[in-house]
N, C-alpha and C positions, 0 to 999 in steps of 0.2 A: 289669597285664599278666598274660596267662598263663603258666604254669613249670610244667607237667605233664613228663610219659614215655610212654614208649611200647612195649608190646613186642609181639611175633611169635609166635606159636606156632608150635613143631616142627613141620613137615609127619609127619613120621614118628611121634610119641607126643603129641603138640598139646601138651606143655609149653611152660615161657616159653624164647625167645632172645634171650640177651644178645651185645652186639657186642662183641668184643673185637681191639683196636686191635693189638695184638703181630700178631695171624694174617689179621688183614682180614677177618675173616669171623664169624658170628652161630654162637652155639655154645649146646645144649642143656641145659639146666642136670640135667636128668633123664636123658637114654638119650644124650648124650655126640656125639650127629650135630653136625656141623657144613655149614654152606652157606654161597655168596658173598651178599652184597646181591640180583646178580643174581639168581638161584636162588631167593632167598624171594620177590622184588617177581614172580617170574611164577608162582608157588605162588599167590601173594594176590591177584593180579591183578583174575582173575576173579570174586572173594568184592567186592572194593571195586568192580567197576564194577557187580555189582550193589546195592552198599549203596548208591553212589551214584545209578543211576539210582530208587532208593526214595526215597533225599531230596530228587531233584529232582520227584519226583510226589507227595510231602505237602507240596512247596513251592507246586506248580501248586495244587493243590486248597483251601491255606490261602489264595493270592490269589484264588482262585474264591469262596471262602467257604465253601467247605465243612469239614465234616471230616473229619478220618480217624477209624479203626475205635481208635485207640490214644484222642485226644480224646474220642469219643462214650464209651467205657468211663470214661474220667475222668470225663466230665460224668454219667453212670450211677450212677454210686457215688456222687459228691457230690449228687443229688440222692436215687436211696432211701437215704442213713445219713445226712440231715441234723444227727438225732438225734446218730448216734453223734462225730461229726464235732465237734459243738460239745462233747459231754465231753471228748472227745481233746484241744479248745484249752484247756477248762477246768482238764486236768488238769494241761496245760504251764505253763499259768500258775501253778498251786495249788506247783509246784516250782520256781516262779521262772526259766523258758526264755521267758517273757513270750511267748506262744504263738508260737515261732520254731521250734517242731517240723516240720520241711520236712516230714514225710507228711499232718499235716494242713492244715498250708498248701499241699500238691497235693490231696489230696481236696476243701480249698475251694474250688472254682479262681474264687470270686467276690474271691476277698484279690489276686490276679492283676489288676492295673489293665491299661488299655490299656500302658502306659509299659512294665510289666513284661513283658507279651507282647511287644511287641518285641523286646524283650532276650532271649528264650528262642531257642534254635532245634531242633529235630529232626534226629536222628541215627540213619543202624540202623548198629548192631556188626557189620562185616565177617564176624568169626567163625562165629556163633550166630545173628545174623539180629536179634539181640535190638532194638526201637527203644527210640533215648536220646533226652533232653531235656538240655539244657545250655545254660549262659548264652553269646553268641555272642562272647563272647573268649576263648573256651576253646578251645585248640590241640588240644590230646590230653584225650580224657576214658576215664575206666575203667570199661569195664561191671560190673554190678554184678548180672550174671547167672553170665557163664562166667570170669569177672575178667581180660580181653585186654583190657588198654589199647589204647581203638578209638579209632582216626582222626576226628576229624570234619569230614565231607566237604564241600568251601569253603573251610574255613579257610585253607588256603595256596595258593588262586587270587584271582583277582581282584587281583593287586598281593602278596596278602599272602606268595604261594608264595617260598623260598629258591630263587635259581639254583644256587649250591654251597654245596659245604658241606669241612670238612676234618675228617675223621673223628679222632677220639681215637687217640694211640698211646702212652700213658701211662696207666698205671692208678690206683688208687686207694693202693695202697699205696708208690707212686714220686711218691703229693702228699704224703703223708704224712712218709716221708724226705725229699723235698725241704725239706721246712717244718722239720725237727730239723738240717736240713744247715743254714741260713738261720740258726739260731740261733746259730752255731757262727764265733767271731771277733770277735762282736758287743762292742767295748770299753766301751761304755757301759747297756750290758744289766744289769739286775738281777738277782744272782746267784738269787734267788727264784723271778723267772719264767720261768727255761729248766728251776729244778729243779721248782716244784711245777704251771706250765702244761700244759693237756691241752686237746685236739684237742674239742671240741664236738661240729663238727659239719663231714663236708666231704660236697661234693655235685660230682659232674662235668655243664656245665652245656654247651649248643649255644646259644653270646649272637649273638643278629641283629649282625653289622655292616653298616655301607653302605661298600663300594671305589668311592675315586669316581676318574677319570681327569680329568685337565684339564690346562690349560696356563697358567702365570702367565708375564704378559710388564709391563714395566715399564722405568723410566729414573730413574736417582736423582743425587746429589753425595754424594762424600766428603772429608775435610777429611784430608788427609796432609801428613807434616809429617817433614824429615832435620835431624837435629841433631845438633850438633859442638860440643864442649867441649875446652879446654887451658887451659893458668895463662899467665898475665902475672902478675910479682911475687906480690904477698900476694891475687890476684884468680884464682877459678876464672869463668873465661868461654866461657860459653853461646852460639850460635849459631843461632835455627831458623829454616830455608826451608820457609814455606807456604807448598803446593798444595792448588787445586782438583781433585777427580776425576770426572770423569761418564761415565757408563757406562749403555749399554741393551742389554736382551736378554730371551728369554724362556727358559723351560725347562720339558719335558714331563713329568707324574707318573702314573704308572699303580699302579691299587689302594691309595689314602689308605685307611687303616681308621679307619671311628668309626662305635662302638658306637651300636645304638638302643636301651639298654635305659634306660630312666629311674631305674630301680633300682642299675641296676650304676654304681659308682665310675668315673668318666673316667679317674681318676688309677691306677685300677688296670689297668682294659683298655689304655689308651696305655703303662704300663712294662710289661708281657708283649710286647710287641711285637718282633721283629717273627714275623710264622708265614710259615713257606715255602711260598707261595704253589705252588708245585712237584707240590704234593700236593691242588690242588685238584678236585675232580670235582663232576661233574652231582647235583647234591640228590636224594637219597633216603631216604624215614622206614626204611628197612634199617638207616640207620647210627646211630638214632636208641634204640633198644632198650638199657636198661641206663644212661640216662642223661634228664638234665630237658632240654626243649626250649623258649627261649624266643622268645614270639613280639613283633615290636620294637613297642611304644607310641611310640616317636620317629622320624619319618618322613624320607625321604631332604632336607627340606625343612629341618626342623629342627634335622639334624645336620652340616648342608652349609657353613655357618660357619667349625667345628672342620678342617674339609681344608681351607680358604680360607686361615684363620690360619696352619695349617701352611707352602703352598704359597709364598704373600707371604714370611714369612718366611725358608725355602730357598731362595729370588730373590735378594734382599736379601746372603743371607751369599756367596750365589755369585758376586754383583756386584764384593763387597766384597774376595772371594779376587783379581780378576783387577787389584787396586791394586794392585803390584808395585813395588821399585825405590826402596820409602820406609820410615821407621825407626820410624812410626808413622802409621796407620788409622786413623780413628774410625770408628765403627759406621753413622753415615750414617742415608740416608733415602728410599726406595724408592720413586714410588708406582705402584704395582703392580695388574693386572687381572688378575682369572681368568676364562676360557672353560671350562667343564665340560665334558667328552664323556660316553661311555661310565659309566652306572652299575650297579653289580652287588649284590644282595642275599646274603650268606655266614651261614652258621651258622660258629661256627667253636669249637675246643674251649678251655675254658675249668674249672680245677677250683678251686671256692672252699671255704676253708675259713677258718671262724671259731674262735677262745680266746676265752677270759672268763677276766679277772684284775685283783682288787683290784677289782671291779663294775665293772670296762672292758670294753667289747669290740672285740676287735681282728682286722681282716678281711684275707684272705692270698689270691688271685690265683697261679694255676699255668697256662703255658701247655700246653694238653692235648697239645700236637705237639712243643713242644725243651723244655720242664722248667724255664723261665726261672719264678723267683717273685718275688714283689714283697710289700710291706706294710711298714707303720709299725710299728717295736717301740715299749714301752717306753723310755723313758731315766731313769737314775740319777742325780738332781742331785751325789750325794756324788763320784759315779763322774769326773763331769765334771769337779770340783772339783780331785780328787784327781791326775787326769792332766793336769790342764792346770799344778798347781803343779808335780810331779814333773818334767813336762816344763823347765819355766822355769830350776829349779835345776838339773837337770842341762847345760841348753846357756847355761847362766849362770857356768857355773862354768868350760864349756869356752872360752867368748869371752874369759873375762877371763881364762885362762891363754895363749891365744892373741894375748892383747893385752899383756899383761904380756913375753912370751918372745919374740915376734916382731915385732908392731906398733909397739910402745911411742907408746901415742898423749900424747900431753900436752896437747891442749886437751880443754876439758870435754865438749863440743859431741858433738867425735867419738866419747869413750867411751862418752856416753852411747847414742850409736846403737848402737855396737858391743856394750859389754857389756850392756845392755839391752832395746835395741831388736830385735834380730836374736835372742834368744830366745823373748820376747813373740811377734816373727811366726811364730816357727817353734812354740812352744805353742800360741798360736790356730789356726794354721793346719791343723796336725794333730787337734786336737780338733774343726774343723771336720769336716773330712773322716772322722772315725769319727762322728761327726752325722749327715752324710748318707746313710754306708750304715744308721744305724736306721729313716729315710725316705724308702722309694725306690719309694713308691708316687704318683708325679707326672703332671699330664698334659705331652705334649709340643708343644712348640713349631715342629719342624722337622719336613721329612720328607725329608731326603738319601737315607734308605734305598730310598727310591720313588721316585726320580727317572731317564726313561725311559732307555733308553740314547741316547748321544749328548750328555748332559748338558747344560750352559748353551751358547744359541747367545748365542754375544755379535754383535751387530748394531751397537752405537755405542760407540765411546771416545774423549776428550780429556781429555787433562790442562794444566793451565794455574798457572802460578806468581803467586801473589799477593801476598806479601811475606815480607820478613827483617825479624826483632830478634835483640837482641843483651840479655843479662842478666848483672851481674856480682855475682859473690859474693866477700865477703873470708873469705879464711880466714885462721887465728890461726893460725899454726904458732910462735910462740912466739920466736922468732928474736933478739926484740929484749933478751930474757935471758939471752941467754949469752955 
């Protein structure tokens, strides 16, 4: 996939424009003008539809078989400096670039198979006029005349074009703090890597997603169940009334987001989520200046699974919610259909930055619009160790003062859950839970968040009772000893 940039020149001093998300607007980096999106795209307008109607006539004329004035000068020179053209590879090779010196592999242009021509395609530079060459998955390429990262024109039609896009409002130095803030509480963090880790490398990036809309409708059973416990004698006695539950309905989802980038981490684009849809607008390479733009290798087709799984899933728990009236749910079993509608093509902002630590590397996800971060830290085996015994002795200490002064249990059974037992869960459980904010780079399963308004239509329910038991248990309360 390609990951290029792109920028603008000033109208007014032809410096580069960078887009900055605070002001909405492309800002000069030279003479300090500033302009809307609008403003520049009718500034350039007229510059791109002529570069464009140039590429669509060395398009005409290469299915013609002809050539252009740009070709015949390549084939020109590759034929009078045969000569020089073969010391040129000789020399590549004599330095070990094993004749990969891209000038004299375009002077040769016989190293150029069919297969490769294809792959190339023709470009002229909006700006300067200049014509490019570039391999045909290349979004943005940089002339290498007046150096305006130029457009190349195709690229984002044909299917390939963004409908919207949601421009950056977060810079580079609020990914940065976010990432130092991130560090910050982490209990299981090695004291090492918050002091001597340093930032690599971050890049603010526009990741293709697909919004898809559709409707999962489905009927499933769930197994609920009320139960009732009291003593008779030395017997704690159980009681449970199982229910059947069945339930049908469907419910509407607008804009599932999932990434097309094969590169990018699922698990990192699905925890940035969710972006305020609120701020979405009509695609324009205006917003694009000052940042890499990628173009999706994963097609609406490919990615269409990931919103399915989602959709099924939020069915399923909404079904599950409308079990009411019982003491216990099971999770059940849905089977569920989705109907797809409306699908939408978004760029949308995204700021990635990488660490290296201990020859690890570890990759950090910022969303470019609310500042939400993600990523896997490190973990400290000692760390874990230490908090999880800490933990044990201190609410160990507290049970059996609480069992000793108030409870006073006397059979074995119970002490042992109480003094015990009930520290054990409350040390695992909190060492859990400091676990999990080191890895909160996950993909997701639900999508509540995008669910249309109007929520689940529930269309079928019955419930139906299937049986009662009864379980006894003795307990030792010791009685017989005193």
């Amino acid at each position: 996939m390609a990951q290029e940039s792109v920028n603008y020149q000033c109208p007014n001093c032809m410096g580069p424009l960078h887009y900055v998300g605070e002001s909405g607007k492309l800002e000069c980096d030279f003479c300090g003008s500033s302009f809307t999106p609008a403003e520049v795209e009718a500034a350039y307008v007229a510059k791109q539809q002529s570069a464009d109607e140039a590429a669509q006539e060395a398009a005409a004329r290469a299915e013609a078989g002809e050539q252009s004035a740009f070709d015949r000068m390549a084939d020109e020179a590759a034929g009078a400096s045969s000569v020089v053209t073969d010391e040129v590879i000789d020399a590549a090779v004599a330095v070990g670039t094993q004749a990969d010196d891209p000038i004299a592999s375009f002077l040769s242009r016989a190293s150029w198979n069919d297969e490769e021509r294809e792959g190339m395609r023709s470009y002229v530079c909006s700006s300067c006029g200049a014509q490019l060459t570039a391999d045909a998955t290349t979004a943005i390429k940089e002339c290498p005349y007046c150096g305006n990262q130029a457009m190349a024109p195709g690229t984002f039609v044909d299917g390939a074009k963004p409908d919207v896009v949601i421009p950056f409002k977060l810079d580079k130095t609020a990914a940065e703090q976010a990432l130092t803030n991130y560090y910050k509480g982490k209990k299981f963090l090695p004291k090492e890597f918050a002091a001597a880790n340093r930032i690599a490398h971050v890049q603010g990036v526009y990741v293709p997603f697909w919004l898809y809309d559709g409707t999962a409708s489905g009927q499933g059973t769930f197994e609920a169940r009320n139960i009732r416990t009291w003593r008779e004698g030395k017997y704690e006695v159980t009681e449970t009334d199982v229910f059947r539950a069945w339930r049908e309905g469907s419910s509407a989802f607008s804009r599932i987001p999932a990434d097309g980038s094969a590169k990018m981490p699922d698990g990192h684009m699905d925890a940035i989520e969710p972006f305020d849809y609120n701020e979405l607008v009509p695609f324009s390479v205006a917003y694009l200046p000052g940042y890499s733009a990628e173009r999706y290798d994963q097609d609406a087709d490919e990615c269409r699974h990931r919103a399915e799984h989602r959709m099924e899933n939020t069915l399923t728990e909404q079904l599950r919610g409308t079990v009411t009236g019982y003491d216990q749910v099971d999770p059940g079993h849905v089977d569920a259909n989705v109907e797809f509608g409306e699908l939408q093509q978004a760029l949308l902002p995204v700021w990635m930055l990488h660490t290296r630590w201990n020859d690890e590397d570890y990759l950090f996800a910022m969303n470019g619009q609310t500042g939400r971060l993600v990523g896997d830290l490190p973990v400290s085996p000692l760390k874990v160790v230490l908090w999880f015994v800490g933990l044990f002795a201190v609410f160990a200490a507290i049970m059996v003062g609480i069992d000793v002064g108030f409870l006073e249990l006397e059979d074995t059974m119970s002490r042992v859950l109480v003094d015990a037992g009930v520290p054990l869960a409350i040390a695992g459980g909190t060492c859990f839970f400091f676990y999990s904010e080191m890895k909160t780079a996950k993909e997701q399963d639900l999508a509540h968040a995008y669910v249309a308004d109007g929520g689940l239509n529930l269309t079928g329910s019955h419930d139906q009772f299937v049986n009662s038991f009864r379980t006894s248990t003795l307990v030792d309360t010791g009685d017989d000893d005193r």
